[in-house]
Structure formats: structure tokens, C-alpha cells
N, C-alpha and C positions, 0 to 999 in steps of 0.2 A: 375467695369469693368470686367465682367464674362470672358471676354478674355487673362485678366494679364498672369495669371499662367499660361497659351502654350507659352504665349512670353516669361517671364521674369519667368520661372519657380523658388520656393523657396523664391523668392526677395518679400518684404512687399510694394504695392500698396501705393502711400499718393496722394488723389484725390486732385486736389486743382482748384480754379477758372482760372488759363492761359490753364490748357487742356482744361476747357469746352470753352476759346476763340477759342482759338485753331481749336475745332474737329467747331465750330460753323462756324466760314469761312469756312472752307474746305467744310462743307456740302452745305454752299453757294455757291459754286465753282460746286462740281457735279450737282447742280441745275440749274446751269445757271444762277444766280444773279452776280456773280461774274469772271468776265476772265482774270484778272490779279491781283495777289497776290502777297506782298511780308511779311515775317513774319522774324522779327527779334527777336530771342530769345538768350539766353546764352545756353554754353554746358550742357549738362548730365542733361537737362528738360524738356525733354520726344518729342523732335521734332523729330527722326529723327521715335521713333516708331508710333507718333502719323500721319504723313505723308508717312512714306515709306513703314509701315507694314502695322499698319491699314486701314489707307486711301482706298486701292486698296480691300481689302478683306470685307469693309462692300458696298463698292460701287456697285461689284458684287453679293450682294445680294439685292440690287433694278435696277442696270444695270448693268447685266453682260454681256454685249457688250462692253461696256466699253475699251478703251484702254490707256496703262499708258506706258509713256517712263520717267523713273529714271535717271539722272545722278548726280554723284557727282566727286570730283577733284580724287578720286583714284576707279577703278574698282573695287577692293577691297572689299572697304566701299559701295558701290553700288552692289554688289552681297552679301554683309553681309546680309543686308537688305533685298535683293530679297529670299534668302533662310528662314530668318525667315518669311517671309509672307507667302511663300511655305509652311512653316509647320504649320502654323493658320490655313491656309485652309484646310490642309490636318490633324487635328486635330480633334479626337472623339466629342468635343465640337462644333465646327464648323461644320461639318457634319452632327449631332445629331440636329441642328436650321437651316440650310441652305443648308442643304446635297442636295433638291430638285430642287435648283434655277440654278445650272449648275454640270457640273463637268468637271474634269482636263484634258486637252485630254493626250493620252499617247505618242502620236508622236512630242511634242514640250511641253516636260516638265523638262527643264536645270536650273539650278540654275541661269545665264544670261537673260534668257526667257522662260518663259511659258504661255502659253493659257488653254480656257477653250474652251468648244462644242458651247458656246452661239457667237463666234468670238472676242471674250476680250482678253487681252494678258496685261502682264504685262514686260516691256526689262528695262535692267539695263545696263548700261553705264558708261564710263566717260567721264570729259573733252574734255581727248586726244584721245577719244577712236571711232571709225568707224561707222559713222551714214549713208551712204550711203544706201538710202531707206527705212531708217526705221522715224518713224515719230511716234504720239498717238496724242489722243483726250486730254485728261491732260497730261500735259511736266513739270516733276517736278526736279529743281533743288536742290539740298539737300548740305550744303556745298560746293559750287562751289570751294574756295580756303583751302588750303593749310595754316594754321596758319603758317606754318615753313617758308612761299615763302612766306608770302604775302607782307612785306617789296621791295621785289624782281619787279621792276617796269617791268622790262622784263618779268616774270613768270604771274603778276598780268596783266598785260595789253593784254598777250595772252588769259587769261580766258576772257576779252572782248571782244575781238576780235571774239571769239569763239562765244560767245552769241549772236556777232553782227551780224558775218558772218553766222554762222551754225544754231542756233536755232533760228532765227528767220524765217527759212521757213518750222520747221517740225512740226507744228500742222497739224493733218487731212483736218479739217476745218477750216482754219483763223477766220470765221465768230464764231464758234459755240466753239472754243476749247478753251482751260483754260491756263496760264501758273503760276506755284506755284513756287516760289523762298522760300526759308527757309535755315537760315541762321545766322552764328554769324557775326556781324560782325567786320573786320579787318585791313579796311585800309579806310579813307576818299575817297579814289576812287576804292574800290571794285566794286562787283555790283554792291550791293544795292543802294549805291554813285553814279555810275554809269548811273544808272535807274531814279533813284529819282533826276539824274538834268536835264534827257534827254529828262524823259515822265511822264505827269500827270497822266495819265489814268489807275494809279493804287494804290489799297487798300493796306494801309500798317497798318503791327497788331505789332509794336515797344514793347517788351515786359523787361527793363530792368532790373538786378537782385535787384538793387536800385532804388526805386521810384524817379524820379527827377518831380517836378511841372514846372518846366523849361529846360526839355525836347528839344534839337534842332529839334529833330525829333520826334515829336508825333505822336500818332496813326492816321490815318486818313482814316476810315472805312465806307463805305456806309452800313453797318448796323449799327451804331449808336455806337459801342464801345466806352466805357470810362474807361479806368482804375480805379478799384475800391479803390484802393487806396489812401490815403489822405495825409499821414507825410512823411516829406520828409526822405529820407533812409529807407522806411522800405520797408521788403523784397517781395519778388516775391511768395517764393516757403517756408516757413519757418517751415513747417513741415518736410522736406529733406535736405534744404541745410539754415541751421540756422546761427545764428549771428557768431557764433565759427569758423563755418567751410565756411563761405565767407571771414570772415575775414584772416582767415587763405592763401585763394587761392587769395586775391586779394594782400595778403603780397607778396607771390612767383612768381604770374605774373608781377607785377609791375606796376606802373601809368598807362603806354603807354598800356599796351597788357588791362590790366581791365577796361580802357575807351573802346576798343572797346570792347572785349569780354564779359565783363561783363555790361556794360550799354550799348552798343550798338548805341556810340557814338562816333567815333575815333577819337583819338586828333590829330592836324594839327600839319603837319611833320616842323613848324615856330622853333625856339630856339633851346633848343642844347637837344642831347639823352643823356649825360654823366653830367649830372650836377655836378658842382664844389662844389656846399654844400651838395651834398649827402657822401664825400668823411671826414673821419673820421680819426681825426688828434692824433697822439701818440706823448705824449709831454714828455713822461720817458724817462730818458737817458739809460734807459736798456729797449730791444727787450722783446717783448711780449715768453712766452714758445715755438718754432717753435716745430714743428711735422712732418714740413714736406717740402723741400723747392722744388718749380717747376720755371723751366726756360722757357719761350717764346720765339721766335722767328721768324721774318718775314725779309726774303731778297730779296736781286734784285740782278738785272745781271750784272746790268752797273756801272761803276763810275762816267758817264757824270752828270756835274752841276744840267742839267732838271730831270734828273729820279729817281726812288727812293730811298728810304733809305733801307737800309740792320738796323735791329733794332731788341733789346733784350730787356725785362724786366725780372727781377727774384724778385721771391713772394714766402714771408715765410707766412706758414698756421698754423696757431691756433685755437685754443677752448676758445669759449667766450659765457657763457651763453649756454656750451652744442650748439652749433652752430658754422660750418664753420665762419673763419673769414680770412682775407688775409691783410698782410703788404708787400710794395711793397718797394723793398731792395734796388736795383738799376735800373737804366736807362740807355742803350745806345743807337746811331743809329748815322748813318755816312753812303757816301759811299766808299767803298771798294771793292778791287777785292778780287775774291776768295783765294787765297794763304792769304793774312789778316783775311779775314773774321773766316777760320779755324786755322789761331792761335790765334786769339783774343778768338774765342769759348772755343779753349782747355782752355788759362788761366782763359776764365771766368770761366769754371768749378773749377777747380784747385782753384781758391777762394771762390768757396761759394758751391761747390760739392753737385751740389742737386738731390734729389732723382731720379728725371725726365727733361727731358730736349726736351719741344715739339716744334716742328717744322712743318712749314706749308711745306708741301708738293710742292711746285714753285721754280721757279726760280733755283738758287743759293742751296734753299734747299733742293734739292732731292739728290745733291753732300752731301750736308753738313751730312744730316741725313746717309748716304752710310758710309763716313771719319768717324763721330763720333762713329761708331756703332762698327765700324772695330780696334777703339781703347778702345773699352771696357767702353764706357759712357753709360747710359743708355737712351737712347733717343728714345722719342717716334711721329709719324706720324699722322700731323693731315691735314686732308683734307677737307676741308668746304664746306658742303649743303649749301649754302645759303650767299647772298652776304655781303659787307662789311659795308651796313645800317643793313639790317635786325640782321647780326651777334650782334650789341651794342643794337639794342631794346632785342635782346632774352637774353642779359649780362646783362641788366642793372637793372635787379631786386636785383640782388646782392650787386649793387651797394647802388638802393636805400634804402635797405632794411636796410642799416651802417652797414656792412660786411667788408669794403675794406676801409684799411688805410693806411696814409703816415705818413715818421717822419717827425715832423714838424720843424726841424731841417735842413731840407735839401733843399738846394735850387732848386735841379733840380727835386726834388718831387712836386714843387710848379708850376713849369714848364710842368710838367706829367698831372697835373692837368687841364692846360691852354689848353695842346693841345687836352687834351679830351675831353674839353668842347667846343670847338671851331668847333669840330667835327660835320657833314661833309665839314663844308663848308673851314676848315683848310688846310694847305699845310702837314701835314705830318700825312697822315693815317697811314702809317705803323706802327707807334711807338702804335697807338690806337688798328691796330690789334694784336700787342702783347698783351696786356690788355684782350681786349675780350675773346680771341681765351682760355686765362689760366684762365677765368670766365666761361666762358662755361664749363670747365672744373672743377672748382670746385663747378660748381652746382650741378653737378652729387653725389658732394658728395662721390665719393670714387678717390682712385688713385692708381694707376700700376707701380711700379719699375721696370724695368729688369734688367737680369743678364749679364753676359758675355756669359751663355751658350745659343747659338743659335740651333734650330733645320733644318733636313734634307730639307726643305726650306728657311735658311737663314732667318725666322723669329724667335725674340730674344723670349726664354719661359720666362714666370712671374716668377719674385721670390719674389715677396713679394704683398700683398694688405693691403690698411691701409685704414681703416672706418671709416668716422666722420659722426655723426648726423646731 
């Protein structure tokens, strides 16, 4: 690929057989064989260079009339893209074999959009982003959703929405124009989901990182594609991303997120996200070495019978095998009015004094966090991207991972258990989003004490950070 080093300057090329699938539709697509595409791949496999860079810079050099509209879920990521194609083209190499077939005009040449003299243009977009009058001959989707939202049935069903309402009238020519979808995929009802239960009428190139021979969704190509692969599990791409290093990413995403992202097959949202056998039983009557103890918390406003629980869990962290590990100490959840709620908090502290003490930013809590902070606890503000499904699939690697342990001693750990697993279809999420919200938190792997000393905005400075592997 003579063109690697302008894109991916420094970085070692490893050619493998899914680009040449790959770059082979797409040239089926500029040709006209093809007008609806959709290509499911896994991340960091060369889709987003071989369609959003590539694609538009070898096309202009047999049609550089040509017109391309890009979008992906963040404009962002959609003008990444369009700037490194900008500098392909405008590359001594590029120039030096293609310099003669057009060139760039200087009055519409933005990192958003740019043209060439021959009337080809290439526009980057997103999702949420203002298509009024703009349209292209190939419409290429690149990442529609958001791994972070895609649980988010509100977030995920506006990306359909969008596809159903908006992109479907901005080809140039209905008859003659292309649409490319590429994409991991993330939810049973993503697009691709989406597509593939609403319309035939299109090639799909299903590229999983694990061969499956029992595939739900296989290729189905009007050029003949066959995965050349024959045993089952073995890899896509194994000169780049090898048995070690899938292995590795498919421990830290977890079941849920590696059936889509990584095969390209999303598991059905049926049974529970918090499994009750993933969950790792401490039968010593002495506590694991703590390092570090973190408090959760999720409230409510009201103390009516119907509405929610105001709920606490506190999780001591240790080192097991060089690796985060969490024992979860105790349980509470009831409701109460705020005058209780804040002294049940102070004594919780006062018994088990832990380093950090996070609190979801609602309700009840944005007092609570105010009172605790003004007494010299150390408490820290959490506000959640992303709703209270999606929040347990992005925890639950932790979980599955045997991370996270109860004594087995304790009855209402057995109980902690039940409601996690029972989750969502459960009466008592709250107690769950204490759970998650202090998972997410120690996936990150590091943690923030504060002190008593606050600065000239009333936000508390760090006084300590503590790092586990």
C-alpha cells in the first residue's frame, strides 16, 4: 500500500485478506455493481481508513466528479477523517501519480468539505449534524452509534430515525447512487439490525474477529465472498491483533460488548446483565488487605411507598494477582427524608471512613454532596453519560471478569446478589446503581481522595491519588 506512510506515518503496514475484501466491494460500489452496502467489521481494522480516507482519494483518480457525503455519530470523528484524506491528496506522493487528474480548488477547501476543479467534493458530517441541501453520489456511514449510548434505546432509536427520516433522500441520484454503511456492531437493533430486518436489497461483508462456521449473520455478497477461513475461532487479522492481544480485549470488554463488537453479533438483551455466578464468594473470616475503601450512593426525593430508594453500598478494594479486585462491605437502601438520609450518611462514614464517598449527582444528592463536603468528608460527584441499562453492560466486565466479591457470610450480600441479577426487569434499581456507578469507577483503575482544603471555586483540590494495575 504505497499510500500507508502519508496516512499512518512511522506505523508498520500488515496487509491482510479482509482489506483486500474490503477495498473489493467498495470498488464494486464506485462501479456501479453495488448500491447498497453494509460492512461489519471490529475496531482498529482498518475500516474507517480504508472507507473514509481511502476510498474518496483513489475514486478521484478514475472519477473525480465524484461526490462523497461522510457521516459518523460525532463530527469529530468525521472531520478526523476528512482531514487525513485532505492530506493524501495533498501528498508529494499523491500528486507525483495523480497530480494530472484534478486538483483541489482553493475556494472550498475546509477540513468539513472540500472540492476539486473536476465538481467532486468530498462533506463530513454527523448524525446530529445539518444536512439541509447537501446530498453525494456515495453516502457513507462510518460508525453511526456511539459504543457509550448504544444501550441508550432513546439515543440508539434517534440514529434510526435519522437514517430513516434524513438519509434516506440525500443521494444525488436515487437510481445511480451508493449507500456504504461500515460499522461495529452494537446493539441487536442498531442499524445494521435495523437494515438487515427491514430491507433485502443489500450486500453485507460480516467480518468477525472470531471465525464462527455458525455465524447468525453471514456474508451475503453478490460477488461471491466466502470467508476464507475454516476452524472455528481462529482470527481475522493475526498478524496485528493476535491470540494475546484479543484475548486480552475480549477479557476487558466483556461477553455483552465482545459479542457485538468483536463478532459482530449482538447478544439479545433476554436474561440478566449482572450475573449471580460471575460474582466471587470470600469464605475467610478475615477481610481480604483493603487499600482503599469507596462509598456509592444513589437517592430519592420522596418517602412515598411507590418511589424510590435512597441506597448506599461501600466497597473495599484490593490487589489480587496484581489486579483491581472489590469486596462489597455492606448494603443499605430504604426510604427516607433528607434530615435521615444525612445522618445515616455522616455515621455511615464515621463506621467504615472511606477514602471516597461518590454520589450521583439527583435528586436528594446534589444536597447530600453540598452537607457532606461542608463537613469535611471527602466526597466525590458523579454524573452519568449514559443510562441505567447501558451503565451495567459497561460495569459488567468487572464483574465477569471475578473482580468483585461478597462475604459469604452475609445474608444481605446474598440478597445484593439477587437484585443484581434480577436487573432490569427488578423493583429496586437503585441499590444496582450503587454497584455500577463504583464499577465504573474502579475500572478506571485509579482513585481521588479529597481533602478538606477547597479552592476559590468551592471545588475540593486532590490530596492524594492511589494506583492499581
Amino acid at each position: 500500500m504505497n499510500s500507508w506512510q502519508t496516512i499512518e506515518a512511522g506505523r508498520q503496514f500488515h496487509d491482510n485478506w479482509h482489506i483486500d475484501a474490503v477495498s473489493e466491494h467498495l470498488q464494486a460500489v464506485v462501479e456501479g455493481d453495488i448500491k447498497r452496502l453494509i460492512i461489519n467489521v471490529p475496531p482498529r481494522h482498518m475500516k474507517s481508513i480504508s472507507v473514509a480516507v481511502a476510498l474518496p482519494a483513489w475514486t478521484w483518480t478514475i472519477q473525480p466528479d465524484k461526490r462523497f457525503l461522510f457521516a459518523s455519530y460525532a463530527s469529530s470523528l468525521s472531520i478526523r477523517d476528512s482531514v487525513k484524506c485532505r492530506r493524501l491528496i495533498d501528498s508529494n506522493w499523491y500528486k507525483q501519480h495523480f497530480g494530472n487528474c484534478f486538483e483541489l480548488t482553493g475556494d472550498q477547501n475546509q477540513k468539513q468539505r472540500f472540492e476539486n476543479n473536476k465538481t467532486g467534493y468530498r462533506i463530513a458530517t454527523s448524525v446530529d449534524g445539518a444536512l439541509t441541501g447537501e446530498g453525494g453520489d456515495i453516502i457513507v456511514i462510518d460508525d453511526p452509534h456511539n459504543v457509550r449510548e448504544a444501550e441508550s434505546s432513546t439515543v440508539r432509536e434517534g440514529v434510526l430515525e435519522w437514517w430513516d427520516q434524513a438519509m434516506q433522500t440525500r443521494l444525488n441520484d436515487p437510481k445511480t447512487g451508493a449507500f456504504i454503511i461500515i460499522m461495529q456492531r452494537v446493539h441487536e437493533q442498531d442499524l445494521t439490525g435495523h437494515i438487515l430486518a427491514n430491507d433485502t436489497g443489500w450486500d453485507h461483508l460480516c467480518l468477525p474477529a472470531r471465525y464462527e462456521p455458525e455465524h447468525p449473520t453471514p456474508s451475503q455478497s453478490s460477488l461471491g465472498f466466502v470467508d476464507p477461513r475454516t476452524e472455528d475461532g481462529e482470527l481475522l487479522w493475526s498478524s496485528r491483533i493476535d491470540e494475546k492481544t484479543l484475548s486480552q480485549l475480549e477479557t476487558s470488554l466483556g461477553t455483552y460488548a465482545s459479542a457485538g463488537q468483536l463478532q459482530q453479533r449482538p447478544m439479545p438483551k433476554g436474561g440478566t446483565i449482572l450475573k449471580s455466578k460471575w460474582w466471587q464468594e470470600w469464605d475467610s473470616d478475615h477481610l481480604p488487605e483493603i487499600e482503599y475503601v469507596l462509598q456509592s450512593y444513589d437517592t430519592a426525593f420522596s418517602t412515598k411507598e411507590k418511589s424510590s430508594y435512597s441506597a448506599r453500598t461501600t466497597w473495599g478494594v484490593f490487589k489480587k494477582h496484581g489486579q483491581i479486585n472489590a469486596i462489597v462491605l455492606e448494603m443499605w437502601y430504604d426510604r427516607v427524608n433528607y434530615p435521615e438520609l444525612r445522618r445515616l450518611a455522616q455515621d455511615s462514614y464515621d463506621e467504615y471512613q472511606p477514602d471516597a464517598v461518590l454520589i450521583e449527582k439527583k435528586a436528594s444528592g446534589q444536597s447530600l454532596l453540598q452537607d457532606l463536603r461542608m463537613a469535611g468528608i471527602p466526597v466525590l460527584e458523579y454524573s452519568p453519560d449514559r443510562d441505567k441499562e447501558a451503565r451495567a453492560h459497561a460495569s459488567s466486565a468487572l464483574l465477569e471478569d471475578g473482580r468483585i466479591w461478597y462475604p459469604a457470610d452475609k445474608r444481605w450480600a446474598k440478597d445484593l446478589i439477587s437484585i443484581c441479577a434480577a436487573f432490569p426487569t427488578g423493583d429496586n434499581d437503585d441499590i444496582v446503581d450503587t454497584c455500577t456507578q463504583a464499577w465504573l469507577r474502579l475500572r478506571k483503575g485509579w482513585f481521588i481522595t479529597h481533602s478538606e482544603d477547597y479552592d476559590e471555586d468551592d471545588e475540593p483540590r486532590p490530596q492524594k491519588v492511589a494506583m492499581y494495575g
